[in-house]
GUPA-227214 format. One record per residue (C-alpha): chain; x, y, z. Coordinates in nm, 2 decimals. Example, Ala and Ser with C-alpha at 12.3 -4.5 7.8 and 13.67 -1.06 7.14 Angstrom:
<recs>
[A,[1.23,-0.45,0.78]]
[A,[1.37,-0.11,0.71]]
</recs>
This chain:
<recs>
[A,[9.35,14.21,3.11]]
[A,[9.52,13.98,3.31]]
[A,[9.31,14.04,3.64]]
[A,[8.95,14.08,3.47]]
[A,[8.70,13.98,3.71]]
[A,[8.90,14.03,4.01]]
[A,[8.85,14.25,4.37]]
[A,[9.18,14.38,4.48]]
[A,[9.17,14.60,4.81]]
[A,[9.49,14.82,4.81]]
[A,[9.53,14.99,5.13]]
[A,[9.70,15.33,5.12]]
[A,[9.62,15.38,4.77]]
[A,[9.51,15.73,4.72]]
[A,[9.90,15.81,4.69]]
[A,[10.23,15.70,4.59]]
[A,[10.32,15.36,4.51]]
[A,[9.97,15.26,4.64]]
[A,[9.79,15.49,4.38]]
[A,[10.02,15.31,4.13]]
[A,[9.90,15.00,4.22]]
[A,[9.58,15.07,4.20]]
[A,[9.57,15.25,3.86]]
[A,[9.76,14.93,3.69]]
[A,[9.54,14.65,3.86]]
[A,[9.23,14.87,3.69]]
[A,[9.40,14.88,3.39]]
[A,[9.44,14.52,3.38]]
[A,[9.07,14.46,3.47]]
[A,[9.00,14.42,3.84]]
[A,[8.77,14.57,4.03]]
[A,[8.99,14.82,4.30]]
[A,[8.87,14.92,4.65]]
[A,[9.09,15.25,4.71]]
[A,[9.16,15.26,5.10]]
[A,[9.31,15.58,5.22]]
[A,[9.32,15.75,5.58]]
[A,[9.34,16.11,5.55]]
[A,[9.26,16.30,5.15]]
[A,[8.92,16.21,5.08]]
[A,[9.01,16.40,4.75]]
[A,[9.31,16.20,4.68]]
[A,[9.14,15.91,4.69]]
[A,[8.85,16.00,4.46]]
[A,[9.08,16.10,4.21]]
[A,[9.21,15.81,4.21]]
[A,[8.86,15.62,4.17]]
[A,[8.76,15.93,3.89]]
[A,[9.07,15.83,3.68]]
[A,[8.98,15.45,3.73]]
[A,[8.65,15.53,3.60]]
[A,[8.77,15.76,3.28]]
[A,[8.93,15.48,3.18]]
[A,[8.67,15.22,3.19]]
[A,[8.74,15.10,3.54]]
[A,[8.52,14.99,3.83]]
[A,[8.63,15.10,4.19]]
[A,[8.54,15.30,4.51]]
[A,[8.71,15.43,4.78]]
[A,[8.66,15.37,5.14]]
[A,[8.84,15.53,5.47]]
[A,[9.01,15.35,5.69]]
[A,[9.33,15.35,5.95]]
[A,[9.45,14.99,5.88]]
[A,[9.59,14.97,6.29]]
[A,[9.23,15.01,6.40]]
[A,[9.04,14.70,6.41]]
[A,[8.73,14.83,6.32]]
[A,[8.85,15.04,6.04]]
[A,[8.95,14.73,5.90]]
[A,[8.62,14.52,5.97]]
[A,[8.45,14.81,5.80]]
[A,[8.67,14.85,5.44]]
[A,[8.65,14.43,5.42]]
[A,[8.25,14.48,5.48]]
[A,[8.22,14.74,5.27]]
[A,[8.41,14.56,4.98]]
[A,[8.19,14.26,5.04]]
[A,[7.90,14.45,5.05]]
[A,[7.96,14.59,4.69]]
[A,[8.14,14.32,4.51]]
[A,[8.04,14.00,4.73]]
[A,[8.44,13.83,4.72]]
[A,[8.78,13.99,4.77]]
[A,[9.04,13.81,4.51]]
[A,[9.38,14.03,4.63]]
[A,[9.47,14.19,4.94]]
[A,[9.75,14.45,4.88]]
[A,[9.91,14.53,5.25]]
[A,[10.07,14.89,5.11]]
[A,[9.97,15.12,5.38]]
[A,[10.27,15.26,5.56]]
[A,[10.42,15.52,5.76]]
[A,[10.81,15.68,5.80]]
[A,[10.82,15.91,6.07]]
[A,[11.19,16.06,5.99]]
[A,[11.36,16.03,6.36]]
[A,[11.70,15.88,6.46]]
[A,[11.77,15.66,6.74]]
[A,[11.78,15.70,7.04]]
[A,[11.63,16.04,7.01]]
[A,[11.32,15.92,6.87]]
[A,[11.03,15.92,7.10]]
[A,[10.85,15.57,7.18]]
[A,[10.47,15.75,7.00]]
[A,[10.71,15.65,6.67]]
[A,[10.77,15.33,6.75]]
[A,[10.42,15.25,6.86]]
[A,[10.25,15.47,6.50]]
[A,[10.50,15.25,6.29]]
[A,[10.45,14.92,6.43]]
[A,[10.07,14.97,6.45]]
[A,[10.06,15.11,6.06]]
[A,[10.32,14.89,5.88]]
[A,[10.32,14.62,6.04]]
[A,[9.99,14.53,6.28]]
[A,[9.76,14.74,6.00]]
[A,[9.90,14.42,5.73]]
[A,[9.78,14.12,6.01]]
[A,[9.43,14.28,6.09]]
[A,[9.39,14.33,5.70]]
[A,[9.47,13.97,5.67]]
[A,[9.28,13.91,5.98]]
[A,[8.97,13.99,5.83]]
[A,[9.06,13.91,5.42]]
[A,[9.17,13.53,5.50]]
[A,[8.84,13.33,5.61]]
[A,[8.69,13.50,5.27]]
[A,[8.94,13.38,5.08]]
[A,[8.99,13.02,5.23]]
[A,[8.60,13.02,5.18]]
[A,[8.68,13.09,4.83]]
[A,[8.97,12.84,4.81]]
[A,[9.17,13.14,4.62]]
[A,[9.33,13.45,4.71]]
[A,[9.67,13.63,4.68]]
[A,[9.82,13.87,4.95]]
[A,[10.08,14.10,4.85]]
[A,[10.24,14.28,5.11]]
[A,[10.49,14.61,5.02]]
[A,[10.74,14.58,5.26]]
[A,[11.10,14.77,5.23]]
[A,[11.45,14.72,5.10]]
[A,[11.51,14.85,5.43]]
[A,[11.35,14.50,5.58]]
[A,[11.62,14.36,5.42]]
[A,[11.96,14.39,5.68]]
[A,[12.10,14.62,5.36]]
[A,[12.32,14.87,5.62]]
[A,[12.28,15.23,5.46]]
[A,[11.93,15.12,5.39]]
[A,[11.89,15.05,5.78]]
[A,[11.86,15.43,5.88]]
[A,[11.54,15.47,6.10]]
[A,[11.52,15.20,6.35]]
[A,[11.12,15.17,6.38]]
[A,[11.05,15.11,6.02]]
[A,[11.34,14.86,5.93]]
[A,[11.22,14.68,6.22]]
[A,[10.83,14.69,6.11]]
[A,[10.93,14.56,5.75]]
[A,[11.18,14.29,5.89]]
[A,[10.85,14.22,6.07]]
[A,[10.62,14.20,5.77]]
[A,[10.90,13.99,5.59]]
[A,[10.87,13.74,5.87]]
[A,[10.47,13.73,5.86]]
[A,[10.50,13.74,5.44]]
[A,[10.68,13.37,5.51]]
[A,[10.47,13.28,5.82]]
[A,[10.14,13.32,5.61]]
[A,[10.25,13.14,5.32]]
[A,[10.29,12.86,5.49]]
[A,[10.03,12.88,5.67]]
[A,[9.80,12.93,5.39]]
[A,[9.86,12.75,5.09]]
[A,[9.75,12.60,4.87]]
[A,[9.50,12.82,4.85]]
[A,[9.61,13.15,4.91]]
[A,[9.94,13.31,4.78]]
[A,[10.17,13.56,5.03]]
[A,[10.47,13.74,4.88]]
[A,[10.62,14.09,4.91]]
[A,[10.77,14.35,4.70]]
[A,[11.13,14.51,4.86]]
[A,[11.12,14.83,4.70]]
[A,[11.46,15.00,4.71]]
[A,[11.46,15.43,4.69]]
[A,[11.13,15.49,4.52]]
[A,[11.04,15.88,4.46]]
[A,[10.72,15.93,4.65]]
[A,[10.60,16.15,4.87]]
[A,[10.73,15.93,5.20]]
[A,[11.08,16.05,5.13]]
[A,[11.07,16.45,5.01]]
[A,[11.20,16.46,5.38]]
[A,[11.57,16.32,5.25]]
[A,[11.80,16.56,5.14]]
[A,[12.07,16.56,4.83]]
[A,[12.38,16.46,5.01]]
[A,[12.19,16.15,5.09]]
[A,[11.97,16.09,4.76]]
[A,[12.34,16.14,4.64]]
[A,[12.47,15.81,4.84]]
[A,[12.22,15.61,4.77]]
[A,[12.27,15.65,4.36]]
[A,[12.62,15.59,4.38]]
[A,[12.49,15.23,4.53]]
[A,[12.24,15.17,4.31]]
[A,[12.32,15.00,4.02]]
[A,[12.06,15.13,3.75]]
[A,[12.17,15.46,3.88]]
[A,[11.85,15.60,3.93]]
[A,[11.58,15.61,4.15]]
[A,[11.25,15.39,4.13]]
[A,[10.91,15.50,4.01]]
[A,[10.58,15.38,4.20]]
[A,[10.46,15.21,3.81]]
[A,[10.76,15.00,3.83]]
[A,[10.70,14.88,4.22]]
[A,[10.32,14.83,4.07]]
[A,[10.42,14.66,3.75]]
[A,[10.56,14.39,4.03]]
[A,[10.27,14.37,4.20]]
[A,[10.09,14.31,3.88]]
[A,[10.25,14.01,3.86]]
[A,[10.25,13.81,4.17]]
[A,[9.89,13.88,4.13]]
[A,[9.85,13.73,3.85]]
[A,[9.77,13.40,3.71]]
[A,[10.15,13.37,3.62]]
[A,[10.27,13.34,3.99]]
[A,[10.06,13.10,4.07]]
[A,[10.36,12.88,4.18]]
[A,[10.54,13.16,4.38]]
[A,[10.45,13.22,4.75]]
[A,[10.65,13.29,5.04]]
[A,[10.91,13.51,4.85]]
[A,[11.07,13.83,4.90]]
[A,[11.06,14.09,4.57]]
[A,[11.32,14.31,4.52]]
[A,[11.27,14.59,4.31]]
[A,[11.52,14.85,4.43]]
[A,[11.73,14.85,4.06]]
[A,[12.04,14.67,4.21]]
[A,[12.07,14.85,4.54]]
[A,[12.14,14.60,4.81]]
[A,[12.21,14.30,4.65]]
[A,[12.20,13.98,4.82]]
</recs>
């Protein structure tokens, strides 16, 4: 119960590695606000298994590029559990196109998603937490953020998570001592982002990895777990890379 009386917001979380996320930090105690933008359902199973378990969370709706989408899930957190204790920036978007044939609407939807959607979340998340003198922001970037070459194969989304690496390091600094930033560098996790790949492919990318396998959305969240923890309270700043040897730097 390492995060008992905590608020963690986990944006994206009705899915994937964001669902994960959000299972384990209930599981470990903290109170979860499940964000999602499109499967209302999704989401409240999420919250329903939270709850079967003992849990306290809700869900809330929200596009994390709009502005007042974002005001609205930090109210509404507030609102309910009057502090927010960890921000996890896990919303994201790959929009499977290759350059230069890939139209300037992907560009503009990844950017605004993975990369804008993390500042306005810290945007609003930062004065509370400064107010607070405590906070940690997690942000789930990309092994693809990472300059790894067969990792670097859709232009728009290795540059948005180069982009969120860059603001992972520009907040830290910024905001200790009191608030915490890392991110996690997942390598080839099997979620529903990447059904679009196909074998050949999937088949490359084992032959590089070193566990010879491909991640699972507990592992990425087991990570998560603990940078927002009490145990990484002297870690901030840093780049996590769980991506079972793929890429090493």
């Amino acid at each position: 119960m390492r995060l008992t009386g905590k608020v963690a917001i986990v944006t994206g979380a009705s899915r994937g590695i964001g669902k994960a996320i959000a299972l384990q930090f209930a599981a470990e105690g903290a109170t979860v606000v499940v964000n999602y933008t499109q499967s209302e359902q999704k989401a409240a199973t999420v919250v329903d298994e939270i709850k079967k378990q003992g849990g306290k969370a809700i869900h809330v709706k929200g596009d994390v590029s709009n502005p007042a989408d974002v005001k609205n899930l930090i109210q509404t957190t507030i609102k309910a559990f009057g502090r927010v204790d960890i921000l996890v920036n896990n919303a994201g978007v790959l929009i499977p196109e290759e350059f230069p044939e890939s139209h300037e609407t992907t560009w503009d939807r990844t950017i605004d998603v993975n990369l804008k959607g993390a500042y306005l979340c810290c945007k609003e998340v930062v004065p509370i937490m400064l107010k607070q003198k405590k906070g940690k922001i997690i942000n789930i970037s990309s092994n693809s953020g990472l300059y790894h070459p067969s990792a670097m194969h859709y232009v728009e989304y290795v540059t948005s998570k180069a982009g969120m690496n860059g603001l992972t390091k520009a907040l830290a600094l910024r905001l200790g001592p009191y608030i915490t930033v890392n991110a996690i560098c997942p390598g080839y996790i099997k979620t529903e982002m990447v059904e679009h790949e196909d074998q050949e492919t999937e088949r490359r990318l084992l032959e590089e990895t070193a566990a010879k396998r491909f991640g699972k959305p507990e592992e990425v969240a087991s990570a998560a777990l603990f940078l927002a923890s009490e145990e990484a309270e002297f870690i901030t700043g840093e780049l996590l890379i769980v991506a079972g040897g793929r890429g090493m730097h």
